[in-house]
C-alpha positions as CSV (number, residue, x, y, z in Angstrom):
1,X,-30.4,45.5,-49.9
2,X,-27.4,43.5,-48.7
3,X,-25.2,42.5,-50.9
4,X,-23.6,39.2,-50.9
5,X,-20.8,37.9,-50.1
6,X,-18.0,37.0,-52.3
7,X,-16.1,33.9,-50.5
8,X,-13.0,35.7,-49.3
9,X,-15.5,37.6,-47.2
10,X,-17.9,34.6,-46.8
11,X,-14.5,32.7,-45.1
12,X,-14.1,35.3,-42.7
13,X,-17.3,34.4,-41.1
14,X,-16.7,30.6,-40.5
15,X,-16.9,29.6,-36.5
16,X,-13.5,29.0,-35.5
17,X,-14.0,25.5,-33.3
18,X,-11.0,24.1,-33.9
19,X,-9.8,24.6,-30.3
20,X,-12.2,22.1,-29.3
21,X,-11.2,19.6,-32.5
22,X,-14.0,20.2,-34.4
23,X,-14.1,21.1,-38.1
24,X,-15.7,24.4,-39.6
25,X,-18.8,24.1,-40.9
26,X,-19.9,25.5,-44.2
27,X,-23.0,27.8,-43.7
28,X,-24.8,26.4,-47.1
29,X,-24.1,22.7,-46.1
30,X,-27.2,21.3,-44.5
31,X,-25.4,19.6,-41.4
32,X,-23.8,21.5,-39.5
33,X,-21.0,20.7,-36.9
34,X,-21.6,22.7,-33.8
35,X,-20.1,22.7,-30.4
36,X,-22.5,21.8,-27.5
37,X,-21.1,23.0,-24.6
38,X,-23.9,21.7,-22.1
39,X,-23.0,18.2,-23.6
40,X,-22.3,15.8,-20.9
41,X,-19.5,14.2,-23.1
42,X,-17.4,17.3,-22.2
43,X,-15.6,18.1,-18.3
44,X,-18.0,19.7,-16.3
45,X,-15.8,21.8,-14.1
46,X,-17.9,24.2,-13.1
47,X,-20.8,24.7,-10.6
48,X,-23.2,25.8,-12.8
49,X,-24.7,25.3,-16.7
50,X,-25.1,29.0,-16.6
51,X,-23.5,30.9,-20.0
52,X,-22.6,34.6,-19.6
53,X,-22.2,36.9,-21.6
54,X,-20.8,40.5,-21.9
55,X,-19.3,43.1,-24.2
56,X,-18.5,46.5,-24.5
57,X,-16.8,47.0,-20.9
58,X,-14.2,49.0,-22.9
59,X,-12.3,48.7,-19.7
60,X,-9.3,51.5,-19.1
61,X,-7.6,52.9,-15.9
62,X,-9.2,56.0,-15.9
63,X,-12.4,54.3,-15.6
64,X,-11.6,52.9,-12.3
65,X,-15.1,52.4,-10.9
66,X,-15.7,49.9,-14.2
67,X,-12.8,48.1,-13.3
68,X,-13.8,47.5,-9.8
69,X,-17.0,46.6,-11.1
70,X,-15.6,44.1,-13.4
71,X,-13.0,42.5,-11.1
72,X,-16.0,42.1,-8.3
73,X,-18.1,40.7,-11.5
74,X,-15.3,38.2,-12.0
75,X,-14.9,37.0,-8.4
76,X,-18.9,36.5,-7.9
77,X,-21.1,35.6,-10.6
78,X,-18.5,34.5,-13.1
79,X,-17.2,32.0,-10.3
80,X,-20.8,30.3,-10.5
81,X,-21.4,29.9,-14.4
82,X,-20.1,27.1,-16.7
83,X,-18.7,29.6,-19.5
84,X,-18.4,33.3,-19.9
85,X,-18.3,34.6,-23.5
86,X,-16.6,38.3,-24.2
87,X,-18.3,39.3,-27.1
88,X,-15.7,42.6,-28.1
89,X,-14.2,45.5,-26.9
90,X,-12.7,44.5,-23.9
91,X,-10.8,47.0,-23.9
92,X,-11.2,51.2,-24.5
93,X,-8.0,50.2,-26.9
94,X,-5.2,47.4,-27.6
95,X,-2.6,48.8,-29.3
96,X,-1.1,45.3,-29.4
97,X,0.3,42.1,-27.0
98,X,3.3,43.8,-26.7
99,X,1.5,46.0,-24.5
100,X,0.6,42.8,-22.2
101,X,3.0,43.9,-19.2
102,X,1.4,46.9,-19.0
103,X,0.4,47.2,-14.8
104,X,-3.2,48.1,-15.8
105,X,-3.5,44.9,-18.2
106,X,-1.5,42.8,-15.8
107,X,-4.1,43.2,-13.1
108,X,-7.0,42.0,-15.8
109,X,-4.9,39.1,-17.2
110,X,-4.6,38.0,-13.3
111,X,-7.9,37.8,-13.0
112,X,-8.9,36.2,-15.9
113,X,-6.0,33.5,-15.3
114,X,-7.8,33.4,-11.4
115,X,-10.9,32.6,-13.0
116,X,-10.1,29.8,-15.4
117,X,-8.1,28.0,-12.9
118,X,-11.3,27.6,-10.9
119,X,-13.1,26.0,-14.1
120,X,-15.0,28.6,-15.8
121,X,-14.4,28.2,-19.6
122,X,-13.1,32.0,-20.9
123,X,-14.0,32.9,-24.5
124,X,-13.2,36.3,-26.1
125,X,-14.1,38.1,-29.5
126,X,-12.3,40.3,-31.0
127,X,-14.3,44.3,-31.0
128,X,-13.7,47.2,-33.0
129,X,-11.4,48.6,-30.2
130,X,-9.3,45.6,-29.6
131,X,-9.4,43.6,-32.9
132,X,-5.1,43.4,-32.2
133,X,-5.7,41.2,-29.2
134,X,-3.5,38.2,-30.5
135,X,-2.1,34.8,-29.3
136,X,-0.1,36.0,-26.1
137,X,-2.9,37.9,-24.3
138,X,-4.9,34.7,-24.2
139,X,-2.5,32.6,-23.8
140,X,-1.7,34.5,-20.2
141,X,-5.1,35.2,-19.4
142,X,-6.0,31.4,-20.4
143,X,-8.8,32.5,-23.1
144,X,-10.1,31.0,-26.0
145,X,-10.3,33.4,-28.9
146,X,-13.1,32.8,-31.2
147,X,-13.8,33.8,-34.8
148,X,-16.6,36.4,-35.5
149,X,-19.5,35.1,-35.6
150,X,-19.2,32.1,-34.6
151,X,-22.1,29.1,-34.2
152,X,-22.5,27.4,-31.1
153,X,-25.4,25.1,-29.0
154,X,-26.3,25.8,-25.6
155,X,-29.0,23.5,-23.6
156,X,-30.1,21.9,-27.3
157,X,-30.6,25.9,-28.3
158,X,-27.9,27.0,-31.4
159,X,-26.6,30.3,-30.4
160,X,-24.5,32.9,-33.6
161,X,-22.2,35.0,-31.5
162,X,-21.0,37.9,-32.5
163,X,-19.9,41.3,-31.9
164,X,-22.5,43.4,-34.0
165,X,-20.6,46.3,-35.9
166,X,-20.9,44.3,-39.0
167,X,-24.5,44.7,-38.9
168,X,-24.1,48.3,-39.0
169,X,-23.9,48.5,-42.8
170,X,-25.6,51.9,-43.0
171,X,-22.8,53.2,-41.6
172,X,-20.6,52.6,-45.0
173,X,-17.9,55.5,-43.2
174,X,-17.4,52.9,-40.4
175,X,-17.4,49.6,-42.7
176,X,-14.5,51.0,-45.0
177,X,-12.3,51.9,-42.0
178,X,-13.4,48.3,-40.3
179,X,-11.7,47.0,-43.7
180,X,-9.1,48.8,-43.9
181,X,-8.1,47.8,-40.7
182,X,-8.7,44.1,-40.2
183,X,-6.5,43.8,-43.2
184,X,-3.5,41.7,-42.3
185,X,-1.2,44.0,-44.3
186,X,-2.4,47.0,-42.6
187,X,-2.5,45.2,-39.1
188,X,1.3,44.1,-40.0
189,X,2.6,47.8,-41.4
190,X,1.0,49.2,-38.1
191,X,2.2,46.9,-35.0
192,X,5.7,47.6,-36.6
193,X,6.0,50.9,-35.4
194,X,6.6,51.6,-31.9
195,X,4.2,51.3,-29.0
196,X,4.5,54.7,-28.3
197,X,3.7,56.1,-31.6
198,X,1.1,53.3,-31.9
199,X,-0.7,54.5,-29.0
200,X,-0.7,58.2,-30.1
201,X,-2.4,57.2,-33.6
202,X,-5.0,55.3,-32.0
203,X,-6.0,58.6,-29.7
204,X,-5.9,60.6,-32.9
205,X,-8.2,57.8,-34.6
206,X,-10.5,57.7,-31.1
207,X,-11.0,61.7,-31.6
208,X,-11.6,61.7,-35.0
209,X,-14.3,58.8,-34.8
210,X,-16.2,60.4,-32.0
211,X,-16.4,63.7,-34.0
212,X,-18.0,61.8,-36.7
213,X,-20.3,60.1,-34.7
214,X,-21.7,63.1,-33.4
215,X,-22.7,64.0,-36.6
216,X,-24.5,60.6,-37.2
217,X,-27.8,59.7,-36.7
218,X,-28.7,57.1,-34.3
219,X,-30.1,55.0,-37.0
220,X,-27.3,55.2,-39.3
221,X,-24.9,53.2,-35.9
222,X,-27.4,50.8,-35.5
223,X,-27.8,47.5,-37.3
224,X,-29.3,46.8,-40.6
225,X,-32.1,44.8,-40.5
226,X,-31.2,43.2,-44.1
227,X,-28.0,42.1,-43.1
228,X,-29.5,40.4,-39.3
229,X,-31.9,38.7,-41.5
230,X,-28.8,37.5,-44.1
231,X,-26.2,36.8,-41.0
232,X,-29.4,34.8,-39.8
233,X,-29.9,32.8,-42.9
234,X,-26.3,31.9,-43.7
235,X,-26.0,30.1,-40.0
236,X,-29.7,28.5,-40.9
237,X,-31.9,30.1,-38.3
238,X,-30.2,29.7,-35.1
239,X,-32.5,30.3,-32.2
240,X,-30.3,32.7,-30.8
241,X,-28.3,35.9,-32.0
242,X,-26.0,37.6,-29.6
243,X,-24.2,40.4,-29.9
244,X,-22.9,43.8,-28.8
245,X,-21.6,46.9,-30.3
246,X,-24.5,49.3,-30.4
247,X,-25.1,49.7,-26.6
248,X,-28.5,49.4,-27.0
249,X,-29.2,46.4,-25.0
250,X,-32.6,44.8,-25.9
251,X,-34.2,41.4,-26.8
252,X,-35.9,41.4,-30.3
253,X,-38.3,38.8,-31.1
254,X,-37.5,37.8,-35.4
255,X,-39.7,35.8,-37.5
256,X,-37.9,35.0,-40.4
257,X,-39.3,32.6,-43.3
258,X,-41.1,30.2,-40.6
259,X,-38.4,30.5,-38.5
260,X,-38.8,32.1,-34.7
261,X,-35.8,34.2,-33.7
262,X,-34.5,36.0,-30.7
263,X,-32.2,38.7,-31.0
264,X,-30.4,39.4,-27.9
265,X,-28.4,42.9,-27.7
266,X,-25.7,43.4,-25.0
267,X,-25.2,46.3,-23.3
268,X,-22.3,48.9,-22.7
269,X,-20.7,49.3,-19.5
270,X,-19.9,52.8,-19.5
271,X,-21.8,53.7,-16.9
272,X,-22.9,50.3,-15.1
273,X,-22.7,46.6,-15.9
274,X,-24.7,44.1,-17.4
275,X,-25.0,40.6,-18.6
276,X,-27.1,38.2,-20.2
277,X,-27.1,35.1,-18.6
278,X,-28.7,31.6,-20.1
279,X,-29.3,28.7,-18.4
280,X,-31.7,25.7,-19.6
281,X,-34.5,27.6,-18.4
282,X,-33.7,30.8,-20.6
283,X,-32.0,34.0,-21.1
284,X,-32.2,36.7,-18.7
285,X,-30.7,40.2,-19.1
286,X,-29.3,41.9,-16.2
287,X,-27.7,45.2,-14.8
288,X,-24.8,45.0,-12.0
């Protein structure tokens, strides 16, 4: 059974839309304030009312062929959708925005920056390998960062957003290190050392958690169906769940107290791309 959530932790979960000066929204309140990006109220600046989304490119140079794959990604399809949403782990690691001039984050940043001068709105959640991405990343790459989860409407449809590992409460290893180090204290003792030392402890963390998960079972990484259901019920029944996190992309159909669901999982791109991408016709999942 989940348990629930005391209201420090219950805060954490609000959708951030104050960059679009809109209030949160409590999830018990029966109205709730949502941002409708297909409204025609708002700039259209884009060709298209296509939505994309993606997460899990865990993107690092010795992974050039990702990269490549990404930056081609960026330069076609991106160019032709509304919005694209970055749903976590951007990055294989961010050791923090000190790290922004970086050659092999530089060449990212330009494209992003590329992208939103054409129009395309650029959102980005935080993962579990790049939770440090702060204030001066977006601010060069011209990306909103958004709250996790976070509640939003596209074509009349109200989509939760979020990056998944959360779910994952089987995993109870995983969700006390995921505390320990979203803490602001922790995040604050550790970005005071040096970049250098900084990076070493998060290759020591990245071998360590890879020999652990080898010894998990596949069922034990993946997410809990309890705490969907909950997630679900706290944001009333949005139409849509999207997430990442488990590479296991899927769509999973959720009937829950009346209410008819769709689950939508993104993939990885480990190996090869993918995207889901939602117009006012639907949501379509597909490889690169």
């Amino acid at each position: 059974m989940v348990q629930p959530r005391d209201k420090s932790e219950a805060d954490s979960l609000k959708p951030d839309l104050s960059h679009l000066g809109l209030s949160h929204a409590e999830p018990s309140q029966p109205k709730l304030q949502l941002t409708d990006f297909s409204s025609p109220s708002l700039p259209k600046t884009a060709s298209s009312d296509t939505y994309l989304f993606i997460s899990d490119l865990h993107l690092c140079a010795s992974r050039p062929h990702i990269t490549i794959a990404f930056l081609d990604f960026l330069e076609t399809t991106a160019l032709k959708a509304k919005a694209l949403y970055i749903l976590g782990d951007l990055f294989e690691y961010w050791a923090g925005d000190d790290d922004i001039d970086d050659a092999f984050h530089q060449q990212i940043i330009l494209a992003f920056k590329t992208l939103a001068n054409t129009g395309v709105q650029l959102f980005l959640m935080h993962g579990n390998r790049d939770f440090l991405i702060s204030q001066r990343f977006c601010t060069a790459a011209k990306i909103t960062l958004l709250n996790d989860p976070t509640l939003v409407v596209l074509h009349g449809k109200k989509a939760l957003l979020c990056h998944g590992d959360d779910l994952c409460t089987d995993d109870t290893a995983y969700q006390n290190f995921r505390l320990q180090v979203r803490d602001k204290n922790w995040q604050k003792e550790f970005l005071s050392q040096s970049l250098e030392t900084r990076k070493k402890q998060i290759v020591s963390i990245r071998t360590h958690s890879e020999q652990e998960k080898s010894q998990k079972s596949a069922q034990i990484m993946d997410v809990n169906s309890d705490a969907v259901n909950a997630l679900l019920q706290a944001y009333h029944y949005p139409e849509l769940l999207i997430h990442g996190h488990t590479h296991r992309p899927n769509q999973h159909q959720i009937q829950l107290d009346g209410h008819d669901m769709t689950r939508w999982v993104l993939g990885d791109w480990y190996e090869q791309g993918s995207y889901l991408s939602c117009d006012q016709y639907g949501c379509q999942d597909i490889r690169l």
